[in-house]
Structures are given as C-alpha cells and as structure tokens.
PyMOL commands that place a pseudoatom at each C-alpha (Angstrom):
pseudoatom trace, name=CA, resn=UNK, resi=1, chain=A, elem=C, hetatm=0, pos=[-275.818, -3.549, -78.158]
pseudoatom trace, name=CA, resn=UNK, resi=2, chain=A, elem=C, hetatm=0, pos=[-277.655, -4.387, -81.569]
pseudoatom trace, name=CA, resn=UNK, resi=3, chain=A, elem=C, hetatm=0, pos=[-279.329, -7.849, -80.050]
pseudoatom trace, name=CA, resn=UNK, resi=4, chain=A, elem=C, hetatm=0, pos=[-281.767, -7.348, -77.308]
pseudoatom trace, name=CA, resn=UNK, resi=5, chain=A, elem=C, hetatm=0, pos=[-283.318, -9.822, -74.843]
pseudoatom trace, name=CA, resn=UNK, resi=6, chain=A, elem=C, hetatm=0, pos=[-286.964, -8.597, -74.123]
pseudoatom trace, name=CA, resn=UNK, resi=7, chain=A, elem=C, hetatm=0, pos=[-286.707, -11.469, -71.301]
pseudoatom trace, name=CA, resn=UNK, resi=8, chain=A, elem=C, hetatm=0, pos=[-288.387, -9.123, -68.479]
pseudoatom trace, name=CA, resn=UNK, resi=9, chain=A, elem=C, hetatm=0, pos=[-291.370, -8.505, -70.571]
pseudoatom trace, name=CA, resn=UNK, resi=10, chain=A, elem=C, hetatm=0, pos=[-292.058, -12.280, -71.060]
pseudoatom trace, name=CA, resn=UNK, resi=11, chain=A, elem=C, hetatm=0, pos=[-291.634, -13.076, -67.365]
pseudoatom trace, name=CA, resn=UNK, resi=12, chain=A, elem=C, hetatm=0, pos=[-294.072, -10.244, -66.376]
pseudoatom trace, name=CA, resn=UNK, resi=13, chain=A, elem=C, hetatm=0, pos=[-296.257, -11.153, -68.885]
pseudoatom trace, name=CA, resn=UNK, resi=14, chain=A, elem=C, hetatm=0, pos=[-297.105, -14.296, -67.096]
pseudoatom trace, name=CA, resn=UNK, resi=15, chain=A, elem=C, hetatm=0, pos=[-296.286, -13.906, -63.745]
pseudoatom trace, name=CA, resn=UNK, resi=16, chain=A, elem=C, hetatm=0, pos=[-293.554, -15.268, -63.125]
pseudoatom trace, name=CA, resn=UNK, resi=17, chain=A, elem=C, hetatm=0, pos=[-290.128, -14.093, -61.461]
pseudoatom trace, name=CA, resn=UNK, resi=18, chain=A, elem=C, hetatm=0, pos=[-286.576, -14.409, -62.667]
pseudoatom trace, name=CA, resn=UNK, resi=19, chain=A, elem=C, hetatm=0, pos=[-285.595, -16.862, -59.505]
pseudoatom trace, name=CA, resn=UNK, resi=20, chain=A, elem=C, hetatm=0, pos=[-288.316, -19.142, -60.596]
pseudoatom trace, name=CA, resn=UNK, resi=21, chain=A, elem=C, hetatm=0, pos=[-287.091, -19.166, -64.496]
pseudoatom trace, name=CA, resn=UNK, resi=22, chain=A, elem=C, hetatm=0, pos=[-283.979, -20.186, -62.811]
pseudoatom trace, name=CA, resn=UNK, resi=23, chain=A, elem=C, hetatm=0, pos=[-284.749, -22.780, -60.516]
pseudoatom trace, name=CA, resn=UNK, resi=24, chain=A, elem=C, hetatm=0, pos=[-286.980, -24.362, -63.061]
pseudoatom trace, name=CA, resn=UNK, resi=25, chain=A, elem=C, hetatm=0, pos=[-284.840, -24.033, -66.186]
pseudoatom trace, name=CA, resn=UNK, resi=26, chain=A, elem=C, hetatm=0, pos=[-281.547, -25.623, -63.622]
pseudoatom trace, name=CA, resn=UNK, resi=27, chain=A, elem=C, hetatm=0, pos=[-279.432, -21.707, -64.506]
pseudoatom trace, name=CA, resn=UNK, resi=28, chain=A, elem=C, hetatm=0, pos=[-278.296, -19.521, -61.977]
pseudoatom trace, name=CA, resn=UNK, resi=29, chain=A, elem=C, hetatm=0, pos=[-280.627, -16.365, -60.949]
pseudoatom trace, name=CA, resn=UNK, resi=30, chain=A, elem=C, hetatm=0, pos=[-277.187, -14.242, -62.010]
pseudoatom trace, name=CA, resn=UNK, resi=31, chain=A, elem=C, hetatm=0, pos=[-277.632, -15.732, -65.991]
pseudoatom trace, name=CA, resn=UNK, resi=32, chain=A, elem=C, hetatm=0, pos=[-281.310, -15.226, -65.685]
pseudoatom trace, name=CA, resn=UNK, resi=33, chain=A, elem=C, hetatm=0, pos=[-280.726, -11.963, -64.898]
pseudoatom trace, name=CA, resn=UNK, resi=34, chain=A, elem=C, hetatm=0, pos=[-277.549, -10.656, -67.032]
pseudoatom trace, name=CA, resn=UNK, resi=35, chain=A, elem=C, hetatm=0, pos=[-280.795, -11.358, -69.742]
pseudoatom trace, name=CA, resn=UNK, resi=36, chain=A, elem=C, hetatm=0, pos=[-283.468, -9.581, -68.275]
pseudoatom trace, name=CA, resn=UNK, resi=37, chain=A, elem=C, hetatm=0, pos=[-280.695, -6.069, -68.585]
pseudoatom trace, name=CA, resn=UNK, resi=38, chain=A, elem=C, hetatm=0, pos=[-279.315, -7.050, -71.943]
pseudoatom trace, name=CA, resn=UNK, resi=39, chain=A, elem=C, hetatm=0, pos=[-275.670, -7.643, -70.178]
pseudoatom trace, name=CA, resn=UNK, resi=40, chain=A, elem=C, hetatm=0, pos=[-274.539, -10.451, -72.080]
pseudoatom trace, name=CA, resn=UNK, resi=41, chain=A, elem=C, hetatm=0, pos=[-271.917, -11.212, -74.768]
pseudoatom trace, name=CA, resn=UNK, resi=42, chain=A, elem=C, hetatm=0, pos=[-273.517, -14.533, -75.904]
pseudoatom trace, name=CA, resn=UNK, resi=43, chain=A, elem=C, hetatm=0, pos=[-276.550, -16.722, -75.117]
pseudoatom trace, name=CA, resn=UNK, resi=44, chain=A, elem=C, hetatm=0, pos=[-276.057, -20.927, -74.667]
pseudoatom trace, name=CA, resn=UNK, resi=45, chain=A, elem=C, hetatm=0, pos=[-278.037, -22.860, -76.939]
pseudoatom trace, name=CA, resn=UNK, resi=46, chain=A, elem=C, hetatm=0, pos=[-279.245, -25.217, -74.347]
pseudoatom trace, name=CA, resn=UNK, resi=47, chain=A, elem=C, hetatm=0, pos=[-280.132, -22.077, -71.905]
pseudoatom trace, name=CA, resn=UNK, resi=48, chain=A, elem=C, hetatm=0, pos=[-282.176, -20.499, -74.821]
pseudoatom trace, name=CA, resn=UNK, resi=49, chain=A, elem=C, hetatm=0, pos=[-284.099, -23.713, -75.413]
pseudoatom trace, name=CA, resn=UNK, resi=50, chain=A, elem=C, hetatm=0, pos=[-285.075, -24.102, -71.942]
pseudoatom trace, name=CA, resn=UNK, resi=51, chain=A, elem=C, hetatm=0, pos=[-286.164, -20.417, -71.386]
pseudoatom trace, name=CA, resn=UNK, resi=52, chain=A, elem=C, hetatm=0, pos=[-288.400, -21.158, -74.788]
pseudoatom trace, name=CA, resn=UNK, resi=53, chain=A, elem=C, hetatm=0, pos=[-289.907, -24.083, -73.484]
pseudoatom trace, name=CA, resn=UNK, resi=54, chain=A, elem=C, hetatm=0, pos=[-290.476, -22.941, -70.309]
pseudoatom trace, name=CA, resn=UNK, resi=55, chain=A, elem=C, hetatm=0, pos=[-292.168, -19.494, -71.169]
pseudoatom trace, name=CA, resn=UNK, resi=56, chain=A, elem=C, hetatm=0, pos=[-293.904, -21.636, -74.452]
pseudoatom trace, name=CA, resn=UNK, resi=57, chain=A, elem=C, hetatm=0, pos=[-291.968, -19.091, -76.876]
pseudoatom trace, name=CA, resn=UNK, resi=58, chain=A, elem=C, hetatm=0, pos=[-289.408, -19.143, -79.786]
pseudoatom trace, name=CA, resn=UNK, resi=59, chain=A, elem=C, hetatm=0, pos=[-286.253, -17.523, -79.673]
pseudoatom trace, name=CA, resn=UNK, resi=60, chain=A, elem=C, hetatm=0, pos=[-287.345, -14.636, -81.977]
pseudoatom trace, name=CA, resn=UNK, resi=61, chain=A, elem=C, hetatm=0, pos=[-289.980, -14.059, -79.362]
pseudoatom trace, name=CA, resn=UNK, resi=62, chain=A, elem=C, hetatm=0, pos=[-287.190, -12.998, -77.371]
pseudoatom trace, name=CA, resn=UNK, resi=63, chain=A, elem=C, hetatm=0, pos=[-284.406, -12.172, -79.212]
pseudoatom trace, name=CA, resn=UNK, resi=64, chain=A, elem=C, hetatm=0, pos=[-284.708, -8.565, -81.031]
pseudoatom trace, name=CA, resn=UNK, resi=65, chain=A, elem=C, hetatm=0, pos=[-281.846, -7.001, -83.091]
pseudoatom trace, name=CA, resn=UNK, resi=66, chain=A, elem=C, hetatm=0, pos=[-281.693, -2.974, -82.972]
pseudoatom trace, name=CA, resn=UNK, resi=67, chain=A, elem=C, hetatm=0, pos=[-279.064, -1.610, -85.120]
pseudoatom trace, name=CA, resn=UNK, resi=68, chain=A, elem=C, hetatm=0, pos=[-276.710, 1.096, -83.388]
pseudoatom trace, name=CA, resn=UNK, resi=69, chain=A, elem=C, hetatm=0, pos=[-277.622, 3.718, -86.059]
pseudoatom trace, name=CA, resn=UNK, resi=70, chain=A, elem=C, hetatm=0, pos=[-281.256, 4.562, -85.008]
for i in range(1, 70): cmd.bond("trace and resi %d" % i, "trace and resi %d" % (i + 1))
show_as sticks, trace
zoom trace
C-alpha cells in the first residue's frame, strides 16, 4: 500500500491511546485502529479533520505515500 498512516506514532508521541482518539473524535476504536495498521482503502474527510485537530497536526503530518517500487 503506497499511502501510509503513521497514526500510532502520533498517538504515542503524546500519550495518548487509540480508544481515547476515538471517544473524543465521536469514531469507533475499530476505524481508529484499521489507521494505526495501515488497513484501510480510504480515509473520510470529516474523520481526517478531527484526528488533525485533535492531535494539533495536518494531514501530511500523517499521511505518507511510499511507492511499491522501493
């Protein structure tokens, strides 16, 4: 998968845990998760704006594209 989510290295970064992303961004701990090991197809818009401002980051700050050829 090209696009990477480099989720789990934000939440450590400050603490925090996946279950209380998702209870205080109002997803499921199963989305929140599916990020944190790169197991999704697509990413809402809404969800990716409230991960940003809840971890006080921009979507390139998580987002990483890796091409298959390396």
């Amino acid at each position: 998968m090209p696009v990477l989510c480099s989720l789990d290295i934000e939440l450590s970064a400050r603490g925090m845990t996946a279950k209380a992303l998702a209870k205080q961004i109002g997803v499921t701990e199963a989305a929140v998760s599916k990020l944190r090991r790169n197991q999704f197809a697509q990413i809402d818009a809404g969800t990716l704006g409230k991960i940003c401002k809840a971890l006080e980051l921009q979507p390139g700050d998580l987002l990483h594209y890796e091409p298959d050829d390396l």
